[in-house]
LUMVEX-52476 format. One record per atom (N, C-alpha, C, O): x, y, z; residue in one letter; atom name; residue number from 1. Coordinates in Angstrom, 1 decimal. Each point is the difference from the previous one (the first is absolute). Example, Ala and Ser with C-alpha at 12.3 -4.5 7.8 and 13.67 -1.06 7.14 Angstrom:
! residues 2
{{13.2 -5.7 7.8} "a" "N" 1} {{-0.9 1.2 0.0} "a" "CA" 1} {{0.9 1.2 0.0} "a" "C" 1} {{1.0 0.0 0.7} "a" "O" 1} {{-1.4 1.1 -1.4} "s" "N" 2} {{0.9 1.1 0.0} "s" "CA" 2} {{-0.8 1.1 0.8} "s" "C" 2} {{0.5 1.1 0.1} "s" "O" 2} 
This chain:
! residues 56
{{68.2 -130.1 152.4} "x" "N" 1} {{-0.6 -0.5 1.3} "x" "CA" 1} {{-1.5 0.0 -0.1} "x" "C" 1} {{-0.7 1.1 -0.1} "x" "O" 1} {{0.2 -2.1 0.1} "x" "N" 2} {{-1.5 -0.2 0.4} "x" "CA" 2} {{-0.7 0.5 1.5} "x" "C" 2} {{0.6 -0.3 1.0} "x" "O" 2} {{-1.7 1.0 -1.2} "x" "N" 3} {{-0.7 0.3 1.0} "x" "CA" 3} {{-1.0 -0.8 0.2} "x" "C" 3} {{-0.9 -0.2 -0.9} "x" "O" 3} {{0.8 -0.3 2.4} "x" "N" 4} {{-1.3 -0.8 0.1} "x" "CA" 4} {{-1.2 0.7 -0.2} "x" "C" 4} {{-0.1 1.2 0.2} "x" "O" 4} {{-0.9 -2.2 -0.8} "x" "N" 5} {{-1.7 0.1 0.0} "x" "CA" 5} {{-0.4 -0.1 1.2} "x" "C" 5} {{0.6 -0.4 1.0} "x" "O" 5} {{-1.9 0.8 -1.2} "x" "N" 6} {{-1.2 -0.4 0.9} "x" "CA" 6} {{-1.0 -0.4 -0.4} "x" "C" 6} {{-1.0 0.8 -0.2} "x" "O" 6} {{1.1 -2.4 0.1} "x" "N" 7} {{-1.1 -0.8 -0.5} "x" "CA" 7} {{-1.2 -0.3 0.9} "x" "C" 7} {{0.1 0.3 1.2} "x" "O" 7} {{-1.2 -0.6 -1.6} "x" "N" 8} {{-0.8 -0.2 1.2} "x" "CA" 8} {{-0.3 -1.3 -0.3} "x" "C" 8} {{-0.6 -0.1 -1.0} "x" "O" 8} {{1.0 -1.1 1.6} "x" "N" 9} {{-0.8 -0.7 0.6} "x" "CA" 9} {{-1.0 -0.5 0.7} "x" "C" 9} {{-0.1 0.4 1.2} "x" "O" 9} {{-0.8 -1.3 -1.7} "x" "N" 10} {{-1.7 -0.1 0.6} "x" "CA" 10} {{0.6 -0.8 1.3} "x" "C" 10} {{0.7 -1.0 -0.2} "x" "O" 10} {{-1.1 1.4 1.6} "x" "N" 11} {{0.0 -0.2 1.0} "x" "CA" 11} {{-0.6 -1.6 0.4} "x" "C" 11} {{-1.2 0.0 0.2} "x" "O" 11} {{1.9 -1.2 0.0} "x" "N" 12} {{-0.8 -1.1 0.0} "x" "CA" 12} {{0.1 -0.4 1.7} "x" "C" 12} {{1.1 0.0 0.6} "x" "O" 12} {{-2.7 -0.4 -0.1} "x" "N" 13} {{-0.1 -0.6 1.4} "x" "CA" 13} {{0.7 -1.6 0.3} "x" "C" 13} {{-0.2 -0.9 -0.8} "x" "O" 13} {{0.8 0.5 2.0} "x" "N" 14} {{0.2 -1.1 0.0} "x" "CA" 14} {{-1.0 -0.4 0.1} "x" "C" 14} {{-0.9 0.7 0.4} "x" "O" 14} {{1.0 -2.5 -0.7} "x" "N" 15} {{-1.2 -0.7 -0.3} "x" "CA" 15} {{-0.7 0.4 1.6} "x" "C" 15} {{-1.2 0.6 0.1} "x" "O" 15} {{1.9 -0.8 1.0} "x" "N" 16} {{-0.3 -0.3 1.1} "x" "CA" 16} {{-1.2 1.3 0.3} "x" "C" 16} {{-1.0 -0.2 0.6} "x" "O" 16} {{1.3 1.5 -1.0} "x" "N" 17} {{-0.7 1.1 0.0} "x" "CA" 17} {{-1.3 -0.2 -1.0} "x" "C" 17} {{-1.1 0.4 0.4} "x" "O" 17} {{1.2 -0.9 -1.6} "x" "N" 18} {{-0.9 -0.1 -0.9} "x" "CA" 18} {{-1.6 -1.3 0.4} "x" "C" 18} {{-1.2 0.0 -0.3} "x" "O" 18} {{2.1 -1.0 1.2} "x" "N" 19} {{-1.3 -0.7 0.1} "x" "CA" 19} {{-0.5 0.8 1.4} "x" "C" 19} {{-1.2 -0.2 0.2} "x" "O" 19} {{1.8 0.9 0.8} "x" "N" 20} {{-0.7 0.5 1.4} "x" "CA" 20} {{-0.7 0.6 -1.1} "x" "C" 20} {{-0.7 -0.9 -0.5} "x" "O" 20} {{0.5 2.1 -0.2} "x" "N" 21} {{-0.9 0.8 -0.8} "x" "CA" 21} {{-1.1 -0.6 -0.5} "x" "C" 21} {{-1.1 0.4 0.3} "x" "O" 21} {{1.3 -1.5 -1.0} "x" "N" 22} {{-1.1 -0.7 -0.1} "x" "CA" 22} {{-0.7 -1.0 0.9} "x" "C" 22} {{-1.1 -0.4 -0.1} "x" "O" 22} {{1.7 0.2 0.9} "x" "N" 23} {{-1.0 -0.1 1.7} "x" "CA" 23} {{-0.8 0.8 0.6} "x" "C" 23} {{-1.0 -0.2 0.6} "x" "O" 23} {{1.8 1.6 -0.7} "x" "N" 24} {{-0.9 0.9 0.6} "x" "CA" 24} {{-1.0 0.6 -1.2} "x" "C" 24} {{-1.0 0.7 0.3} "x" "O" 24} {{1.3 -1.1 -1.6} "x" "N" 25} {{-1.4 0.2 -0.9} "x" "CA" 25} {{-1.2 -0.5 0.0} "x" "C" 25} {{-1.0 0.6 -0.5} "x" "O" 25} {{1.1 -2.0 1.0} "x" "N" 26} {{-0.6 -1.0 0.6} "x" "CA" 26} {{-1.4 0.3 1.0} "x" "C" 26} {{-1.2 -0.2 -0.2} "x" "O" 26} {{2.0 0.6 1.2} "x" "N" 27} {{-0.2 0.5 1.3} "x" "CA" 27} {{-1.5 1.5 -0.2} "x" "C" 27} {{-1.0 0.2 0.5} "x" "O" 27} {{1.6 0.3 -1.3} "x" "N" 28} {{-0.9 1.2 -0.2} "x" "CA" 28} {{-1.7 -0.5 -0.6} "x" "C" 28} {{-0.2 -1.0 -0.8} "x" "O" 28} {{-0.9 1.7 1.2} "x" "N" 29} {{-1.1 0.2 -0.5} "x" "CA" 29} {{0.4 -0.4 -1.4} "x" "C" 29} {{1.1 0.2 -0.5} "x" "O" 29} {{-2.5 -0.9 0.0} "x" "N" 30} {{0.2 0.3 -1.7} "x" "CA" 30} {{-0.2 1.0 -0.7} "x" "C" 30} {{0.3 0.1 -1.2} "x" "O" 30} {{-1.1 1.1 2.0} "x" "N" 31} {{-0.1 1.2 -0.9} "x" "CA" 31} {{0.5 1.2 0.4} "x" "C" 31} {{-0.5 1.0 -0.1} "x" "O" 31} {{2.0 -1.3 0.7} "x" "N" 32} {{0.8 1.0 0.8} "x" "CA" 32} {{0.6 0.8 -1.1} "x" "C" 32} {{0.9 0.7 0.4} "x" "O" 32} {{-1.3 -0.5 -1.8} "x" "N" 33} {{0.5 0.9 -1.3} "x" "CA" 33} {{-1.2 0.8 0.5} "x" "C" 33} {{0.5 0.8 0.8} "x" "O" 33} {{-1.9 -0.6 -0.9} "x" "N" 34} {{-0.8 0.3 0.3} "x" "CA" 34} {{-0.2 0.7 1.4} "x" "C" 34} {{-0.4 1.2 0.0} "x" "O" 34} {{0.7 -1.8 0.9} "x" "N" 35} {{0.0 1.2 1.3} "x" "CA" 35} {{1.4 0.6 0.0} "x" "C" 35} {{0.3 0.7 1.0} "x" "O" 35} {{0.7 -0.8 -2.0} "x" "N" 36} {{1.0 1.3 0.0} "x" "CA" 36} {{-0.6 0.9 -0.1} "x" "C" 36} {{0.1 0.9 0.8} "x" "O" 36} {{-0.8 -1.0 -2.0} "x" "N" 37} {{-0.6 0.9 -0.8} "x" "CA" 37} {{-1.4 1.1 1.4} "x" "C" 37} {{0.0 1.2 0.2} "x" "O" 37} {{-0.8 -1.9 0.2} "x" "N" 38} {{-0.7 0.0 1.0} "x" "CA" 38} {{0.2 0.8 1.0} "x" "C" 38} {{-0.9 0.7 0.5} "x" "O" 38} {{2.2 -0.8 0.1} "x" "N" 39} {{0.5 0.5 1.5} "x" "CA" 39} {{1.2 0.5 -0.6} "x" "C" 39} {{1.0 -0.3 0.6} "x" "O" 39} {{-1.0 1.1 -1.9} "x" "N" 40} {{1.0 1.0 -0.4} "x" "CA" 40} {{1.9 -0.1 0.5} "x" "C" 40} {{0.9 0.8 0.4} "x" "O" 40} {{-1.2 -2.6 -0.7} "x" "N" 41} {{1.2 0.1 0.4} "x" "CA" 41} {{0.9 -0.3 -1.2} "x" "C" 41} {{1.2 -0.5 0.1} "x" "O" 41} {{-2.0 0.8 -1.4} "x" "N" 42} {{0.3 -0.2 -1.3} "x" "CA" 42} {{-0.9 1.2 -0.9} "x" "C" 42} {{-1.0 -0.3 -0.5} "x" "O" 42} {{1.5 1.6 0.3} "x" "N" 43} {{-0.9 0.2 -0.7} "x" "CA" 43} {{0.2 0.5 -1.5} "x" "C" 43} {{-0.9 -0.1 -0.9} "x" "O" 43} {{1.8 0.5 0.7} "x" "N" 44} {{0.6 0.1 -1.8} "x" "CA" 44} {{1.5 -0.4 -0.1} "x" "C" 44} {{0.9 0.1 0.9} "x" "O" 44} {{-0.7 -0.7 -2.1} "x" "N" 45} {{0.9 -0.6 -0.8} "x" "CA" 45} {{1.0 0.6 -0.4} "x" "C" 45} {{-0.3 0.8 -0.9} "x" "O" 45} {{1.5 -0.6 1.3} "x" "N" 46} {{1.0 1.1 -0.6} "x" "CA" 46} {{1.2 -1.3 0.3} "x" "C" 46} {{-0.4 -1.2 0.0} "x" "O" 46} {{1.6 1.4 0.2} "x" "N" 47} {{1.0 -0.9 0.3} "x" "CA" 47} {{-0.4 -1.0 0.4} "x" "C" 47} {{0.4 -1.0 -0.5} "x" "O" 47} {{-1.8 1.0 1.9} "x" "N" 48} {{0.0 -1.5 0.1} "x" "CA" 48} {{-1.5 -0.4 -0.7} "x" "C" 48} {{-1.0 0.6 0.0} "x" "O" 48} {{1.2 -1.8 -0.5} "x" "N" 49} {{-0.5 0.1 -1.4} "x" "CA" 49} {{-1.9 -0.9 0.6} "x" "C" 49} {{-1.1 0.0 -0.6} "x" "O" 49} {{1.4 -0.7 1.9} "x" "N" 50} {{-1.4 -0.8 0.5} "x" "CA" 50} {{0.1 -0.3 1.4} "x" "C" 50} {{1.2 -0.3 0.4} "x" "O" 50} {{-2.1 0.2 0.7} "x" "N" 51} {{0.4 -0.7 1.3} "x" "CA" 51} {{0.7 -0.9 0.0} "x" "C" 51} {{0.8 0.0 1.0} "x" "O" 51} {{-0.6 -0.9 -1.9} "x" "N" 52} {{0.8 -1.2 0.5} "x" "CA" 52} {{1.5 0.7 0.0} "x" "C" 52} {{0.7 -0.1 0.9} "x" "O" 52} {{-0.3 0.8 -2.2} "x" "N" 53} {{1.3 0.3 0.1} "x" "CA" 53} {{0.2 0.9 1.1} "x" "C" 53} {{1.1 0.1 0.4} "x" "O" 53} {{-2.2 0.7 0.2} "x" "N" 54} {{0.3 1.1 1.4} "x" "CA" 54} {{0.4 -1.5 1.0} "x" "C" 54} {{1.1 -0.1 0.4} "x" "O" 54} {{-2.0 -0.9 0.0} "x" "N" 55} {{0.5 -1.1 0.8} "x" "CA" 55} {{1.8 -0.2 0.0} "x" "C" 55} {{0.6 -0.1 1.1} "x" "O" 55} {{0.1 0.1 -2.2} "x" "N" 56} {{0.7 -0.8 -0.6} "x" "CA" 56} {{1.4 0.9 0.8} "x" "C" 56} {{1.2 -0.4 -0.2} "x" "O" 56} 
């Protein structure tokens, strides 16, 4: 008897989710990487790896 795995599969957004995200990337200041960093709402790198992926 086989016992199931636990594979991980990479998690994919429907399209429909993927272009609102890039609407609202749009939408944002162009140097909104920079006022993360600024108004500490970004300030070291551990799991999440940049502002945009904290957005995400």
């Amino acid at each position: 008897m086989l016992l199931p795995t636990k594979v991980k599969v990479p998690m994919k957004l429907p399209p429909l989710l993927d272009t609102r995200f890039a609407q609202f990337l749009q939408v944002l200041p162009a140097d909104y990487h920079e006022q993360a960093y600024a108004f500490k709402a970004f300030a070291r790198p551990r799991k999440i790896k940049s502002p945009l992926q904290l957005l995400q």
